[in-house]
VOBA-1610 file (N, C-alpha, C; in pm, whole numbers, padded with zeros to 5 digits, always signed):
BEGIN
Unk+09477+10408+07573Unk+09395+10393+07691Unk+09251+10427+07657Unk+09173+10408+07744Unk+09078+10394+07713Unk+08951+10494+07736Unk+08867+10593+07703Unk+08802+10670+07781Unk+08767+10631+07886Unk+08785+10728+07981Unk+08707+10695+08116Unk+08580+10741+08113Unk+08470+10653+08140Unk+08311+10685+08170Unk+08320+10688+08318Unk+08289+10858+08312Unk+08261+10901+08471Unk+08139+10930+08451Unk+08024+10900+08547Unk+07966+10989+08566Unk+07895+11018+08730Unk+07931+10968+08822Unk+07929+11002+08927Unk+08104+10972+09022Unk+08077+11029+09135Unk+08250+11003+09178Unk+08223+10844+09263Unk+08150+10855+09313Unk+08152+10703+09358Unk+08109+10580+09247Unk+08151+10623+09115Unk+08161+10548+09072Unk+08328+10525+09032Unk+08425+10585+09083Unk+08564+10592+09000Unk+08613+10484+09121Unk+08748+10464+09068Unk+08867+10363+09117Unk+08890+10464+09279Unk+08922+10595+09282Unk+08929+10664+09362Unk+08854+10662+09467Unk+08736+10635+09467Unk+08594+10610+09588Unk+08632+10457+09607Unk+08652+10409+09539Unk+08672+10266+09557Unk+08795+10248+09674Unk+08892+10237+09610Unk+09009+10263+09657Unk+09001+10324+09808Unk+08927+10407+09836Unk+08925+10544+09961Unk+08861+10454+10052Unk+08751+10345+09994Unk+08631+10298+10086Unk+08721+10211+10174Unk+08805+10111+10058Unk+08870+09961+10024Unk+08986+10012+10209Unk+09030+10090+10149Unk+09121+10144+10286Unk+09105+10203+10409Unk+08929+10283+10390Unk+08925+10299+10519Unk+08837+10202+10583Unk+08807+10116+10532Unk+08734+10038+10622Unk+08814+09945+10658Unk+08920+09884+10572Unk+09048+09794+10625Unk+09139+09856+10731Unk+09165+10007+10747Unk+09230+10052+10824Unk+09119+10029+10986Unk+09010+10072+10963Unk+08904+10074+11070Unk+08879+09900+11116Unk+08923+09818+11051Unk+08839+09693+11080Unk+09000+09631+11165Unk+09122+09710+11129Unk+09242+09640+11198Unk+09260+09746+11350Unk+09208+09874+11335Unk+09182+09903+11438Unk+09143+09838+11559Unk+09004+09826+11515Unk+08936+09761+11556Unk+08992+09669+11648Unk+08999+09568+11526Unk+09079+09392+11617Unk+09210+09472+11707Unk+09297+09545+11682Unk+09371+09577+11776Unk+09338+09625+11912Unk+09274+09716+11924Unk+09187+09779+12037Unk+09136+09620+12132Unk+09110+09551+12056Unk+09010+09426+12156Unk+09159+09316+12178Unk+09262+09385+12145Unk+09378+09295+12209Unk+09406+09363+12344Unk+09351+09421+12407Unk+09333+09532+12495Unk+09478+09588+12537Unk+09586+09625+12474Unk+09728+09607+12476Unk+09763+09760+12588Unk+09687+09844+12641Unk+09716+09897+12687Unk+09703+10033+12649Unk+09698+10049+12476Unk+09735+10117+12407Unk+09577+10163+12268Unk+09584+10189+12218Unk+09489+10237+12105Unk+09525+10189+11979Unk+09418+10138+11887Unk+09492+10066+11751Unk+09574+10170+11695Unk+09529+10292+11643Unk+09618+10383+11605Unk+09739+10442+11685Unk+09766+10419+11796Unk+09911+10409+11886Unk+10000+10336+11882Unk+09962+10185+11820Unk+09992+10076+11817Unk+10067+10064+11684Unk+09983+10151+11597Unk+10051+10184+11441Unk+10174+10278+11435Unk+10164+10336+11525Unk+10242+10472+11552Unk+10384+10422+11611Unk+10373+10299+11732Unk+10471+10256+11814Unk+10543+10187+11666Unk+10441+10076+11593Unk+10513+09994+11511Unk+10562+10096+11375Unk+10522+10186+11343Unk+10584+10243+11264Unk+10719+10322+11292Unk+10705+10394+11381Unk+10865+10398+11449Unk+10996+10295+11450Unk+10914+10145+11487Unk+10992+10093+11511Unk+11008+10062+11364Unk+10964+10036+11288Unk+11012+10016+11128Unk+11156+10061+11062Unk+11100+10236+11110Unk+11204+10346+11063Unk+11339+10417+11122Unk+11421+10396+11096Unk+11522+10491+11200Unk+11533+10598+11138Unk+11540+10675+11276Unk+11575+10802+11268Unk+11403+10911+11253Unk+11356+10857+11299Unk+11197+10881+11293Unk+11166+10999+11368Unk+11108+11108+11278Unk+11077+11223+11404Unk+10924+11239+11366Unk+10883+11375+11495Unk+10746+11386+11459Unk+10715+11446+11324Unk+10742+11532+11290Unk+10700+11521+11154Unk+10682+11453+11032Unk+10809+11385+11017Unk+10817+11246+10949Unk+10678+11203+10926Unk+10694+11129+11060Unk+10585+11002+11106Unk+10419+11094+11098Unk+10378+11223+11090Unk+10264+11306+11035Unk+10266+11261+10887Unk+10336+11256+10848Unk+10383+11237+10691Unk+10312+11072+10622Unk+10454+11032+10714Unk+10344+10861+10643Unk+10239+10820+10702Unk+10187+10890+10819Unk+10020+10787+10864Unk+09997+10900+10787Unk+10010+10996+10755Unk+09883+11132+10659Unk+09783+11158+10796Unk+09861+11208+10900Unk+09779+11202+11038Unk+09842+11428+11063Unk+09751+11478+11093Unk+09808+11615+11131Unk+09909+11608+11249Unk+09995+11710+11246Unk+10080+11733+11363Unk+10013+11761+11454Unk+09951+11790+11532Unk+09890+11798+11687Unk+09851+11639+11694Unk+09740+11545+11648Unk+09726+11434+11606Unk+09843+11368+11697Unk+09922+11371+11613Unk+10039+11260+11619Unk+10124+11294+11719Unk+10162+11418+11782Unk+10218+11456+11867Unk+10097+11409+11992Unk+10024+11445+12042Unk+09924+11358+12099Unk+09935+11212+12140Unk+09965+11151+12032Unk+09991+10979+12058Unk+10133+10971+12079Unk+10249+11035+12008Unk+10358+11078+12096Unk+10368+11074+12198Unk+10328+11172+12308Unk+10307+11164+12412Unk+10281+11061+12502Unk+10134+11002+12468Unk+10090+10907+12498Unk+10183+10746+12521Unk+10268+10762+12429Unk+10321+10647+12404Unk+10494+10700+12494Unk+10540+10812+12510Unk+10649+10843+12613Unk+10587+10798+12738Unk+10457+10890+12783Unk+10447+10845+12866Unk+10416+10721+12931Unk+10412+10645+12839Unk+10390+10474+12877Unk+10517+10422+12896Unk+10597+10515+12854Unk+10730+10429+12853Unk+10720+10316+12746Unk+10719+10359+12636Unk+10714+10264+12528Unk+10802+10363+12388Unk+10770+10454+12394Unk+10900+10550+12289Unk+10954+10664+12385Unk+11070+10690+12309Unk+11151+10781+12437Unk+11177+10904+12277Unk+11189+11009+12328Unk+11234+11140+12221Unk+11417+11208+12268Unk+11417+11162+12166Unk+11605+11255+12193Unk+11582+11308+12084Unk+11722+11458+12136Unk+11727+11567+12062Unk+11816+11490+11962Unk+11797+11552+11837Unk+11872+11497+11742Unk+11882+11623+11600Unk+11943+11601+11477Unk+11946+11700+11359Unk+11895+11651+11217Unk+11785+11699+11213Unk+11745+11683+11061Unk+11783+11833+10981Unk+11866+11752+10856Unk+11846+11900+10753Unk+11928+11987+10866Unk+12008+11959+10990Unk+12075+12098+11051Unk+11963+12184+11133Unk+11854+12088+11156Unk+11718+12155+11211Unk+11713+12110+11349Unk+11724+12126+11490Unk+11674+12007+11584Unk+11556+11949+11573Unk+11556+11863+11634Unk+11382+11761+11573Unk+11447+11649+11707Unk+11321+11587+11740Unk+11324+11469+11854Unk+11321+11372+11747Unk+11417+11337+11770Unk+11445+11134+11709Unk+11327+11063+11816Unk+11226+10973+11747Unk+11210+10881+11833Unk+11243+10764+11844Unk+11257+10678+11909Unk+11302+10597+11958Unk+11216+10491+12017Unk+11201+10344+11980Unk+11143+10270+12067Unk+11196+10201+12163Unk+11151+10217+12322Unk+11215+10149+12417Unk+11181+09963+12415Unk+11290+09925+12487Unk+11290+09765+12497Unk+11117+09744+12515Unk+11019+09794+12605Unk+10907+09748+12623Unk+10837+09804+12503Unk+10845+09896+12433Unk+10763+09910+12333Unk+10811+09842+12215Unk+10910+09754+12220Unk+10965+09677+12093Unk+10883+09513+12159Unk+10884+09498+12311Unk+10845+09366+12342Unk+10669+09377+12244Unk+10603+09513+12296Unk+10486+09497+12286Unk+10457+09495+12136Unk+10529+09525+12044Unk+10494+09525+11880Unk+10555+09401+11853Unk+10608+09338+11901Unk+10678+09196+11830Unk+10589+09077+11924Unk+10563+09101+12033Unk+10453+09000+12073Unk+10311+08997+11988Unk+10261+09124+11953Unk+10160+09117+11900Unk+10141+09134+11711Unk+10250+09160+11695Unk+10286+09171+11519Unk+10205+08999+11501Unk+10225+08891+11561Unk+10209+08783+11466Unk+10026+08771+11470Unk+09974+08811+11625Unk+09844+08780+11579Unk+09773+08951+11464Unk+09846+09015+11467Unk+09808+09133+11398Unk+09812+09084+11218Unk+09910+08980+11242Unk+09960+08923+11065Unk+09836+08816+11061Unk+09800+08758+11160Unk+09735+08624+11145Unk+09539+08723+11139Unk+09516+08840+11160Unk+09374+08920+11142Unk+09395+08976+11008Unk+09525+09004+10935Unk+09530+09038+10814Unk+09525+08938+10710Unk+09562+08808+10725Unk+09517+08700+10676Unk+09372+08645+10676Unk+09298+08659+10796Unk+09153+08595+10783Unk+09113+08771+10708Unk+09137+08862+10684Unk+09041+08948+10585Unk+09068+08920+10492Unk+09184+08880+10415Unk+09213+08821+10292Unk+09217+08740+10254Unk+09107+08634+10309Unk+09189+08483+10274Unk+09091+08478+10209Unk+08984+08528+10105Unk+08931+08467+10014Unk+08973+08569+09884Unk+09076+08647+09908Unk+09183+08688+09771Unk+09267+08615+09728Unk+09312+08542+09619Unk+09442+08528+09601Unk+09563+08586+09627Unk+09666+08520+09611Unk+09816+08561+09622Unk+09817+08621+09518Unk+09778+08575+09399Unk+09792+08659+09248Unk+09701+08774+09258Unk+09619+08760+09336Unk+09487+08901+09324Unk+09601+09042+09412Unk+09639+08967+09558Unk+09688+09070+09585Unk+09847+09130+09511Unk+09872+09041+09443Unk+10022+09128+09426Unk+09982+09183+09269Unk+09827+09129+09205Unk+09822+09243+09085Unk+09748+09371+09147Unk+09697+09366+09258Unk+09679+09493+09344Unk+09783+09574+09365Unk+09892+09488+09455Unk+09994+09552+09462Unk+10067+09639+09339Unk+10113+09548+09255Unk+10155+09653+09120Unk+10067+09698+09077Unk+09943+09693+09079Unk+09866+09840+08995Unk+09885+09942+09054Unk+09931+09940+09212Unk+09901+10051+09326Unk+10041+10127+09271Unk+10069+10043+09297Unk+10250+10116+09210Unk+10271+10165+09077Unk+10171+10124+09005Unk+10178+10208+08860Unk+10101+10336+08904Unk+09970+10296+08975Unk+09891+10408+08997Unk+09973+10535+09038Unk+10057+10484+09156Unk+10150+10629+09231Unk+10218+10667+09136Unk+10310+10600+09059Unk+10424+10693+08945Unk+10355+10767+08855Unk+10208+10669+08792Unk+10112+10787+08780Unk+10085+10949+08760Unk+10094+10934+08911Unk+10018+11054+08995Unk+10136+11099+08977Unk+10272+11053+09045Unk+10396+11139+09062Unk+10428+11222+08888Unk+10431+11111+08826Unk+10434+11186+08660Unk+10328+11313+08642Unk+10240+11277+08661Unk+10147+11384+08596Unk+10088+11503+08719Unk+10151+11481+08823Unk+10139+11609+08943Unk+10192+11747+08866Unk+10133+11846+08883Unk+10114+11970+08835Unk+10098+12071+08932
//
């Protein structure tokens, strides 16, 4: 491999990388929010990520958005009280923890809007290739085993 020439941090893959995602995370926000769904782009992530996962609790779901527990418990809420996820008691690890759950209307509202949400992730990428993004993709995946290998 090759030396790395650092000499400032916004010059590394890491600043890159950090910018590349938060402004893609902020720009799908964004377009979500102006679907005026009732809801908040980041609620909207929260409803559809639930619905992804079974067996989904609050902590979990702190875990994969990388969002703090008050945070996410917050949009929790938000989203019971819409009647769009419901919380049952349930056992992780022999621990109680609220399973969440998405109700019939919060499954209508992520599957009505999943296709124009797919069709705003296409016009940001449509001047990448298919080959650009999936050698993105596997670098991202070498990058993590990476990190997982050499964590200390």
């Amino acid at each position: 491999m090759k030396e790395i020439k650092l000499n400032h941090y916004v010059d590394t893959i890491i600043y890159s990388v950090d910018m590349i995602i938060r402004n893609l995370k902020a720009e799908l926000k964004h377009r979500i929010d102006k679907l005026d769904l009732g809801i908040t782009g980041e609620q909207f992530v929260v409803l559809d990520t639930v619905s992804y996962y079974e067996n989904m609790y609050p902590q979990k779901l702190s875990e994969i958005l990388q969002k703090d527990k008050s945070n996410t418990n917050r949009m929790i809420k938000v989203l019971v009280d819409e009647g769009l996820l419901t919380k049952e008691v349930g056992k992780n690890n022999n621990r109680l923890v609220y399973i969440l759950k998405v109700t019939e209307n919060g499954k209508k509202l992520v599957d009505e809007n999943m296709p124009v949400i797919k069709k705003y992730l296409t016009e940001i990428f449509e001047s990448i290739s298919d080959e650009e993004i999936e050698l993105l993709h596997s670098m991202s995946i070498k990058f993590e085993n990476a990190l997982i290998k050499n964590k200390k």
